[in-house]
N, C-alpha and C positions, 0 to 999 in steps of 0.2 A: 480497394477492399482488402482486408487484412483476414488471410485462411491460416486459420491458427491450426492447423492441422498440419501443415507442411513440416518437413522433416526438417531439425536443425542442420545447419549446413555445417556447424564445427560444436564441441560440448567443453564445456570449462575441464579445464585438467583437474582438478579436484572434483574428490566425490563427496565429500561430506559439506556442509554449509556453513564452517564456522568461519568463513573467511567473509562468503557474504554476510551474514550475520552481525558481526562488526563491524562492517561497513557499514549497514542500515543502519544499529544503531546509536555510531557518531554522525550523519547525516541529520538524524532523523533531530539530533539537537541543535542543531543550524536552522530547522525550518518549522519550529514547533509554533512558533508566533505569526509566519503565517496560513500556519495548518489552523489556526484559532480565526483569522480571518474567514476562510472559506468558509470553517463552520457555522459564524455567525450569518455570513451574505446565506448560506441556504439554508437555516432555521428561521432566522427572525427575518433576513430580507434588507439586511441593514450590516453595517460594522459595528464593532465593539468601541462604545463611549469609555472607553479607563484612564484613567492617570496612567502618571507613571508608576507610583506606587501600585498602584491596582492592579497591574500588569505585573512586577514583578510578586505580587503573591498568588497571583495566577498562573506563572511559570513554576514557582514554586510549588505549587498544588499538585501540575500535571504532566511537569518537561520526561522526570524520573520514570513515573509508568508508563508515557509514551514511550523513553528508549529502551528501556527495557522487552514492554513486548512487543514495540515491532523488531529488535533485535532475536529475541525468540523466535518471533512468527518466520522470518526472513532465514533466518539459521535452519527451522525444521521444513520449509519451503522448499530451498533450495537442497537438502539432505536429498530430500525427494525427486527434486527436477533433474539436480547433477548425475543421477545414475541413472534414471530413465533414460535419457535426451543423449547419453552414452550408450546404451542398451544396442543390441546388434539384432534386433525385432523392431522393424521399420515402426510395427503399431503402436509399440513402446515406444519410440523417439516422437512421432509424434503425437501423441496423447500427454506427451511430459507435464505439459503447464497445465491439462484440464484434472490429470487425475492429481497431478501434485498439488492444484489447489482444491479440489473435495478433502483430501487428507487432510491438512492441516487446518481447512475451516471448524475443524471442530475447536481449535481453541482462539483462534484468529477473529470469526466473528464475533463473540463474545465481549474480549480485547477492545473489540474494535467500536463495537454500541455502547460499549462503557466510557471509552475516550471522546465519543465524541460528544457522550452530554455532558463530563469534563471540562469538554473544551468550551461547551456550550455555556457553562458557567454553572453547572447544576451538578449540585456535590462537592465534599470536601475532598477526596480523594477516586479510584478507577474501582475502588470497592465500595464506593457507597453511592457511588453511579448506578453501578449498577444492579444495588441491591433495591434500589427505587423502582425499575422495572421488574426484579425479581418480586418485590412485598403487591402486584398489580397483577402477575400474570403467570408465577412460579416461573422458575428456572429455563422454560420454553421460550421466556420474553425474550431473554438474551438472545437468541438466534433469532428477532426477527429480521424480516430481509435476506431469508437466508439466498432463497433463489437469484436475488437481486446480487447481492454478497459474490455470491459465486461465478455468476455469469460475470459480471465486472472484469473481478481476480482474474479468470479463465484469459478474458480477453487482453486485459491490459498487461499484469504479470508476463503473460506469453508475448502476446507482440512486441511489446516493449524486447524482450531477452533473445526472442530471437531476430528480431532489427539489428539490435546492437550487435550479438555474432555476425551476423551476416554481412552487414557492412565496414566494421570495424577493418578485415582485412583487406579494403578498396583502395586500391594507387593513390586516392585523395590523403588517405591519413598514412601512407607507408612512409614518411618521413618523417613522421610527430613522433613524443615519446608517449610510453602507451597511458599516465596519467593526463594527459593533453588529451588524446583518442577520448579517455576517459570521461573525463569535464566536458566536453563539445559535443561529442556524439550521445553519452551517457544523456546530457541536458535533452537534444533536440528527441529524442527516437521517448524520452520519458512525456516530452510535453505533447505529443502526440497519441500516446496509449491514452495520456488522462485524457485529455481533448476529448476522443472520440467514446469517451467511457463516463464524462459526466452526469448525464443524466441519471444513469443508476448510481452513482454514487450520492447526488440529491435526491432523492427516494430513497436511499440509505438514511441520512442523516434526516430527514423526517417520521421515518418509522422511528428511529431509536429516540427522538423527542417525544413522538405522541405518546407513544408506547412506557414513557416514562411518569405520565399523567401530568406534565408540568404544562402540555398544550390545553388551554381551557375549551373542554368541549370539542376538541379535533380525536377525531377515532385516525387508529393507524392503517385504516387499510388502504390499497392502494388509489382506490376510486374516488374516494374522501381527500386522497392527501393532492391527487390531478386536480378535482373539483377549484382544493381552497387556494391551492397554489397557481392553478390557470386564472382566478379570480384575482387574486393577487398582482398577476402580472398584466391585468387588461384583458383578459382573455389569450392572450400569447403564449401558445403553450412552447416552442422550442424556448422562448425567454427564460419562462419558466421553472424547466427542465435546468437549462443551460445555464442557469445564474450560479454565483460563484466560479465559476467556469476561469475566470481569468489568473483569480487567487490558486485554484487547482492545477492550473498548469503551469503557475509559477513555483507555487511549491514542490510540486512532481518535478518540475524540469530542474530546480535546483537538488531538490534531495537525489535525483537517479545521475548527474553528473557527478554527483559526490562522489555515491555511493560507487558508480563502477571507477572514478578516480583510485580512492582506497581500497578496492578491489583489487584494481590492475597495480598499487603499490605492495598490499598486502599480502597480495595469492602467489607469487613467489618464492618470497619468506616460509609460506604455509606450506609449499611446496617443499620446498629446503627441511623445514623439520619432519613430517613425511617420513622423508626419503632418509633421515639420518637415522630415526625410529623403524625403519624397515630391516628385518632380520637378514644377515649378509649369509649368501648363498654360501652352503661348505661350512659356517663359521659353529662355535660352539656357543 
């Protein structure tokens, strides 16, 4: 069992996020094709029939506003987590991941129900996604799932990040260099937050369908979307739940290897300008 309340055991040396931020979003263009997977397996219950043409204008449509704002979201995420999760107020270190993710859902989930009808195949671009839910339900629609949204984030964000701290300096990786720690640990401690977090993230990406009216006749509430989807699966609800499941933690596991890869290459460097930008003691 994963107590995301536990204090981190070390806090990134950087307080700002624009190192992670970066990181996310060059990852995030490595894995957008099969972020498009998952989202088909827990919308429609199937893969995506494309060409290869049809593929590349469907990257084209939606590769740019995925890196973009998970590059954002990740950048003002971590702004947030990096100083708490340092904070010398035990309840501030550990509250990092849950309060740092309420903060930043305000633009994240939004972001996040627009890419995925995107990816869904529904809309020309992350603005006209989701102004299809917005012309259905005012500006409120975008936040649906929010609860769902949150607890996710809460749990995966966190466990994920503080996994990685906490084992990264174990005798097994003290001989690797730290983008190796990176890739290997980065991958496994990612494929495991999504693992145990996908079912709300397929009850995510069925609100943000129905909710867009393109489901014929599927209301978005919760009991509606168990109903048609346990129905779906034979009656099997972890199937259910848990579909896409494989696509999500392949994607996770590759994007959060990356991502603390280029992390642990970049945040150095970030470090180094910093420190050269820091006004010298005595100086004029």
């Amino acid at each position: 069992m994963i107590v995301v309340a536990a204090k981190a055991p070390s806090a990134p040396t950087a307080s700002h996020g624009f190192a992670e931020g970066a990181a996310r979003a060059a990852s995030q263009m490595l894995i957008y094709c099969i972020e498009t997977l998952k989202i088909h397996q827990q919308i429609y219950g199937r893969l995506p029939a494309m060409s290869a043409s049809q593929w590349a204008e469907h990257i084209g449509r939606g590769m740019f506003s995925s890196v973009v704002s998970s590059g954002l979201v990740f950048g003002a995420y971590y702004s947030a987590y990096n100083r708490l999760a340092a904070s010398s107020s035990h309840l501030l270190s550990a509250l990092a991941g849950p309060v740092s993710t309420v903060a930043t859902s305000v633009i994240k989930i939004p972001m996040g129900n627009s890419m995925r009808l995107l990816q869904a195949g529904i809309g020309q671009n992350i603005v006209d996604s989701g102004s299809r839910i917005v012309r259905l339900h005012g500006f409120r629609g975008l936040y649906g799932g929010y609860a769902l949204s949150v607890a996710e984030d809460a749990i995966e964000w966190d466990a994920r990040e503080r996994l990685y701290q906490s084992l990264k300096g174990h005798a097994v990786f003290a001989d690797l260099p730290p983008i190796t720690v990176g890739v290997v640990l980065g991958a496994l401690t990612g494929m495991f937050a999504a693992g145990i977090t996908t079912p709300f993230d397929t009850l995510r990406s069925q609100i943000a369908y129905r909710s867009s009216g393109a489901a014929a006749g599927g209301a978005a509430q919760l009991g509606a979307i168990m109903r048609d989807i346990s129905a779906a699966a034979g009656g099997n609800v972890p199937a259910a739940l848990f579909r896409g499941a494989r696509y999500r933690m392949l994607s996770c596991g590759v994007k959060s290897g990356l991502f603390y890869a280029i992390l642990e290459a970049i945040r150095p460097a970030a470090g180094d300008i910093r420190a050269s930008r820091a006004p010298t003691v005595g100086g004029r």
